[in-house]
N, C-alpha and C positions, 0 to 999 in steps of 0.2 A: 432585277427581280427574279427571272430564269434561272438564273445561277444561283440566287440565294436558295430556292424555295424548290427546285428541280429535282431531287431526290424526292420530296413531298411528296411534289404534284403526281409522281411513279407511284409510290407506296398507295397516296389516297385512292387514285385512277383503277388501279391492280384490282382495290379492294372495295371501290363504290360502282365500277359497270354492273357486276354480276347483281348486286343490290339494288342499284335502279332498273334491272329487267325485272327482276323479282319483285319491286314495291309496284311495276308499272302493269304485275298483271291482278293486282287488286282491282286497280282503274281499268283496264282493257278487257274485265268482262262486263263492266258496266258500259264502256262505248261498243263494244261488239252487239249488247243487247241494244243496247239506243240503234244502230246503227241498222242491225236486223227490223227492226220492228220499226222504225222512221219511215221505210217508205212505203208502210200499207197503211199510214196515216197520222195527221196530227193529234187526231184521241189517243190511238195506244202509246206515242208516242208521250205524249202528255203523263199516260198510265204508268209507263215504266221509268219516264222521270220522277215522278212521285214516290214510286216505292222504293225508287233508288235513295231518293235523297234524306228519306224516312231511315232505310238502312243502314244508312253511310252511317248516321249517328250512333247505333249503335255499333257496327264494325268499328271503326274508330272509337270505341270504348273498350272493344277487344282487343285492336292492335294496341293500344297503349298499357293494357294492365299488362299483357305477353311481355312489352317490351320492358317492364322492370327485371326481367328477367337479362336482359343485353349488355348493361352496363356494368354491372356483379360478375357476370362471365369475366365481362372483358378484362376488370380491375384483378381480381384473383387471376386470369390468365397471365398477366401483365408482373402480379408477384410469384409467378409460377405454382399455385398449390390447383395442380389438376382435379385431385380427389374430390375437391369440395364442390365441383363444379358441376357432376354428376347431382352430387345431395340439392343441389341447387335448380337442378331441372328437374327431378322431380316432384320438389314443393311445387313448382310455376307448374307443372303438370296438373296437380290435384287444383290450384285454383282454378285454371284456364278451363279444367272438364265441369267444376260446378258453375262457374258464371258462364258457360257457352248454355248448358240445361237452363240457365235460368232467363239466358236472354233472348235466348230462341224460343223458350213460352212465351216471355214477354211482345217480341214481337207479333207471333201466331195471335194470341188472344186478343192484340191491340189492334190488327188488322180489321177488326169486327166495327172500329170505331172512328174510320177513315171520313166518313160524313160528319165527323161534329169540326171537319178545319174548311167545311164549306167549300168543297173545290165541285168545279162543275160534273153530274152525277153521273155522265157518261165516261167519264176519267173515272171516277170512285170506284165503279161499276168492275170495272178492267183489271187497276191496280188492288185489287183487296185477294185474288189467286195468286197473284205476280208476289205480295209481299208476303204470303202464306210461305210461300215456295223458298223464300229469300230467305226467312227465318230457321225454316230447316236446314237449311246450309250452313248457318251460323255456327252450330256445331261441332261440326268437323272442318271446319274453319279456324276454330282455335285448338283443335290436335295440330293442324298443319301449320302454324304459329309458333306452340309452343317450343316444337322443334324447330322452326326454321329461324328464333331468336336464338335458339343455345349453337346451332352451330355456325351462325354468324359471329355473336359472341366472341368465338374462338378464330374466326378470320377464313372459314371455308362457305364462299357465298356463292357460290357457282351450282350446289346442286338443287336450291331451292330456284336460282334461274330456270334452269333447266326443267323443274318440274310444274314453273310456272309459265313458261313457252308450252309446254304438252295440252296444260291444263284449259290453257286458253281456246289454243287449239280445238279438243275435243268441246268446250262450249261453245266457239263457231258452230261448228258441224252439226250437234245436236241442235243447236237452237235453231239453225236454217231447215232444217227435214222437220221440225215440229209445228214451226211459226208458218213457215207456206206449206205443207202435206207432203214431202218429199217422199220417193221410193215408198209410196203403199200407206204411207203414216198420217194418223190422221191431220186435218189442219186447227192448230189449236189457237194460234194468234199470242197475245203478250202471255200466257199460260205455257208455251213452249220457250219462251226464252228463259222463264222460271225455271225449267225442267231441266234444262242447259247448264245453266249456272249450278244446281242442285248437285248435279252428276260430275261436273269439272271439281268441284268442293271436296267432295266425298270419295275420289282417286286422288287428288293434292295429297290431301291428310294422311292415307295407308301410304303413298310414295316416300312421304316427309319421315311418316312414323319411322318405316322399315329402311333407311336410308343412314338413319341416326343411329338405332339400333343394333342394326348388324353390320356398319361399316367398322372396320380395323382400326382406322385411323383415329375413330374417336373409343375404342377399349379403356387408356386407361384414364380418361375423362369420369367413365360413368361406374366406376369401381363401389362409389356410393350412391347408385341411381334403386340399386335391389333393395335398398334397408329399409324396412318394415317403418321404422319411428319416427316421426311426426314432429316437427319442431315449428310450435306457435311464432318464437322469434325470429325463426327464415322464413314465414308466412307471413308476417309483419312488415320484416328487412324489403321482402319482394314486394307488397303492397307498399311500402312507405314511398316505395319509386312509381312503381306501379299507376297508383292510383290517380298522383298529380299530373300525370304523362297522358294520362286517359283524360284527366279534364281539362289539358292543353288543348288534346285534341275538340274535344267536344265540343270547348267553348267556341273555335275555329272553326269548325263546321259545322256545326246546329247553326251558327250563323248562315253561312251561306245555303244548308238546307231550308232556315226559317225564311230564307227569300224566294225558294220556288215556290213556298207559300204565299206568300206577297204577289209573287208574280201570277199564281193562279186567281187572285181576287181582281186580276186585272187583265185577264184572257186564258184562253187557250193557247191561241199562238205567240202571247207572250209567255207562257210558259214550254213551251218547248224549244224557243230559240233562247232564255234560260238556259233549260239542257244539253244544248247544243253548245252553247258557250262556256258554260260550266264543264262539260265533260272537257272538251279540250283542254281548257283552264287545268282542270284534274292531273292529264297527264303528263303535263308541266309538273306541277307539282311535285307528283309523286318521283318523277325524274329526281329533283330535287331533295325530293326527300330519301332520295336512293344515298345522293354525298350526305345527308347529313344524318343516316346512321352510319357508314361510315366513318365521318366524323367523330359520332360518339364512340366509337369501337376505337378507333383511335385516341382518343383522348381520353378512353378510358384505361386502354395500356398504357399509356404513359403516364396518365395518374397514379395507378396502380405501382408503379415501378419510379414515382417520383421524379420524373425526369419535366419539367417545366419548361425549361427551355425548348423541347423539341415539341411540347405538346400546344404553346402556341404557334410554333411553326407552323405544325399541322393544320391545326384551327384555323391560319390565317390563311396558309392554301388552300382549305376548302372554301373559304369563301372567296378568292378566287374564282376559283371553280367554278363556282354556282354560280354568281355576277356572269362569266361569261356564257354559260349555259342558257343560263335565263333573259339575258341580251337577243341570243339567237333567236330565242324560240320568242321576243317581244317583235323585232320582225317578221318573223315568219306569219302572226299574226295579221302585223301589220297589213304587209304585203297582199297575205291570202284570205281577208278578212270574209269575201264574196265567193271565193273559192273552197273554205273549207268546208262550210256549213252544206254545200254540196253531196259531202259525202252519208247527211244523214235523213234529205228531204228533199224535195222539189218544190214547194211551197213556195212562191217570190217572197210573197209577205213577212212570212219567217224568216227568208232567206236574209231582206233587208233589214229586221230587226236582230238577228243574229249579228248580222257583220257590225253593226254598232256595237253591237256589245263586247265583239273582239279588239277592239280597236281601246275599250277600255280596260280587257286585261291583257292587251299588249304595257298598259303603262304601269300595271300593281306586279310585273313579271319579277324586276328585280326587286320589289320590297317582299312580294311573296319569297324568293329564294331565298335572302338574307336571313327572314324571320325562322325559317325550316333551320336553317342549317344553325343560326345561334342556339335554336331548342336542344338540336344533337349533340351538339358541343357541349354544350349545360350539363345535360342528362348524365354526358360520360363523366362529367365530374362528380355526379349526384348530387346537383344545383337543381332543384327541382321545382321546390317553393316560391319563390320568388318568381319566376319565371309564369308557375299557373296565375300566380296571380298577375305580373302585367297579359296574358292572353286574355284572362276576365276582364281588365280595365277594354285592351285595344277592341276584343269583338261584342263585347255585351254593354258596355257602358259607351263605346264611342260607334262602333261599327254598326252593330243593330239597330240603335236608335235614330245614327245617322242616315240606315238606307230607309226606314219606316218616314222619317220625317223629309229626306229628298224625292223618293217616290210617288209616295202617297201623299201623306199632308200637304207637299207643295204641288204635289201634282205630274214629277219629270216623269212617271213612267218608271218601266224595269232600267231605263237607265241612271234614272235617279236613284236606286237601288244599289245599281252596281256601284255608284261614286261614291255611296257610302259605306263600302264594304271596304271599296281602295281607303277612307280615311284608317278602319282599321290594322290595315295590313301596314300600311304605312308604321301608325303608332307602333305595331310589338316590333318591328326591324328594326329601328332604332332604340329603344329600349332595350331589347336581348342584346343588340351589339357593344351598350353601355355595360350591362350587366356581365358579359365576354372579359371586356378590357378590364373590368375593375377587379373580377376574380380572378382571373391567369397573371395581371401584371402584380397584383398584392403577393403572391404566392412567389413568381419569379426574383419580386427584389427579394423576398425572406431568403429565397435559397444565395443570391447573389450576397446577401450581407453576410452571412451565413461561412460563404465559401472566404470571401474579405477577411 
């Protein structure tokens, strides 16, 4: 298997590290804020879960309309027509600035209405500045997007790494001098880890912007990025991908956000060892979700360029990949299940409902991976449909109702929750992998009879 797949595993490797630092610093300002604001208590703690998992929904509506923009790059990259590629990021430009305006009102204004999901009022209280703050970020969050899909797209993923290690960085620091009063500032509490995040967003975005723009390398990419004219059907083209990729996401995480709601109708500190277990949960993921645009970049060049035999190669070394990735990191949970929760509380109580709950996403690790990286794969094919809709069957019709009806109706608690969030991830892993095999090997025998 090493020697069949070994060039792959190089190509994908090369081209999905820089990608999973870069997706893992979406997640690692939300554990830096959890992680800041955890130990001056379980309310703010609670507070910043909340707002967190409010935003993720909409982020995740942003990273997926951006990313119709990755797989277009890649196919045109793939048949080499550079020019178009520029015209191409700037349509995803003008979407990504009207729907960031729009959903950064929508979340500011929606902040006001944090009490009608009944969570306890000392948490409400906390998170409605925290998600104020979040939504003006959202912003210049999708400048920083739109460029950091077009030059992945084209296979240069290293400098959005880079500017998402700074980024991160600089929201440590501010959020720690604002959250406890550091050097002279005042002490602001879960309102300074807001103010963190806000500032790290809004240098991302000018780095991404001016990074794209004035680097050499991408010149004759953006030959048609100048041109005044307006084309409804590459507005369409990008949204037609766009849009199902955003409710990929959605439906995947509005579930798992709809259960820190669940969980707050059933405590406090069940809801922060929730975000405790989720946030880790996250950075798995996103890990994961680093190979599987990758992935899609990859099989969208070889789409592009009709080459079927190499582009399930590819496909089938990342998954690979990810299997083994996601193996490590289900022990690791295992293992450290009392140990990691550590790093965001002192709480026993927490401590002990957390570690249960790692020990159930040590088991959804590899179905979570599988299911990431079949979506990437898809994508790059512009397999899009299909796919929203097994995520709608596995998180809304099996996943959500399963954790509502093991939690609460029967009573298990946030772990009954979580078991039924595993039946969903479960269902689209297999599904997507079905859905993999039947489109790449249909296509493969055509070329195979073809060549015959």
């Amino acid at each position: 298997m090493w020697t069949k797949y070994r060039s792959y595993y190089k190509d994908n490797f090369r081209l999905a590290y820089p990608v999973v630092i870069s997706q893992l610093g979406h997640t690692l300002v939300a554990l830096s804020d959890t992680i800041i604001i955890g130990h001056t208590g379980d309310v703010p703690l609670a507070a910043v879960a909340l707002g967190n998992s409010l935003f993720s929904i909409m982020m995740v509506m942003g990273i997926g309309i951006s990313y119709g923009l990755t797989p277009l790059i890649a196919q045109e990259h793939g048949r080499g027509n550079k020019g178009i590629c520029g015209y191409l990021l700037r349509h995803s430009l003008l979407i990504n600035l009207v729907l960031g305006l729009l959903l950064s009102s929508v979340i500011v204004a929606g902040s006001h209405y944090l009490h009608l999901l009944k969570q306890e009022e000392e948490v409400t209280v906390r998170a409605v500045p925290f998600l104020q703050l979040l939504g003006l970020s959202f912003f210049p969050l999708m400048i920083f997007l739109t460029f950091k899909q077009f030059a992945e797209g084209l296979g240069f993923t290293r400098q959005a790494m880079n500017i998402s290690i700074i980024g991160n960085v600089i929201n440590i620091l501010v959020g720690i001098t604002l959250v406890y009063g550091l050097f002279g500032a005042p002490k602001m509490g879960v309102t300074g880890v807001g103010i963190g995040t806000l500032t790290d967003r809004v240098l991302m975005a000018v780095a991404m912007t001016w990074y794209v723009l004035k680097s050499p390398r991408f010149r004759e990419y953006l030959t048609e990025f100048w041109r005044k004219q307006v084309s409804t059907g590459t507005i369409a083209k990008l949204l037609g991908i766009g849009m199902p990729v955003a409710l990929q996401y959605l439906f995947e995480i509005s579930a798992f956000s709809s259960a820190i709601i669940m969980a707050g109708w059933i405590g406090a500190r069940e809801q922060a060892a929730h975000q405790i277990a989720i946030n880790l949960a996250s950075i798995t993921y996103m890990m994961a979700s680093g190979i599987s645009a990758a992935a899609g970049i990859k099989s969208g060049n070889h789409f592009g360029a009709r080459q079927w035999k190499e582009l399930r190669s590819s496909a089938i070394a990342s998954y690979h990949m990810v299997l083994i990735l996601m193996g490590a990191t289900a022990l690791i949970f295992m293992l450290g299940c009392r140990v990691l929760p550590l790093m965001y509380i002192s709480d026993p109580a927490v401590i002990d409902i957390a570690s249960g709950l790692l020990i159930i996403a040590a088991f959804f690790q590899l179905f979570d991976g599988a299911q990431v990286v079949g979506l990437g794969i898809l994508r790059g094919l512009g397999d899009v449909k299909v796919p929203t809709i097994i995520t709608l069957l596995a998180y809304w019709v099996l996943g959500l109702p399963g954790a509502y009806f093991l939690g609460i109706y029967l009573n298990w608690g946030i772990q009954g929750i979580w078991w039924g969030l595993l039946i969903g991830l479960l269902t689209a892993s297999v599904l997507l992998f079905f859905r993999f095999q039947n489109r790449t090997k249909e296509n493969w025998l055509k070329m195979s009879s073809s060549i015959a």
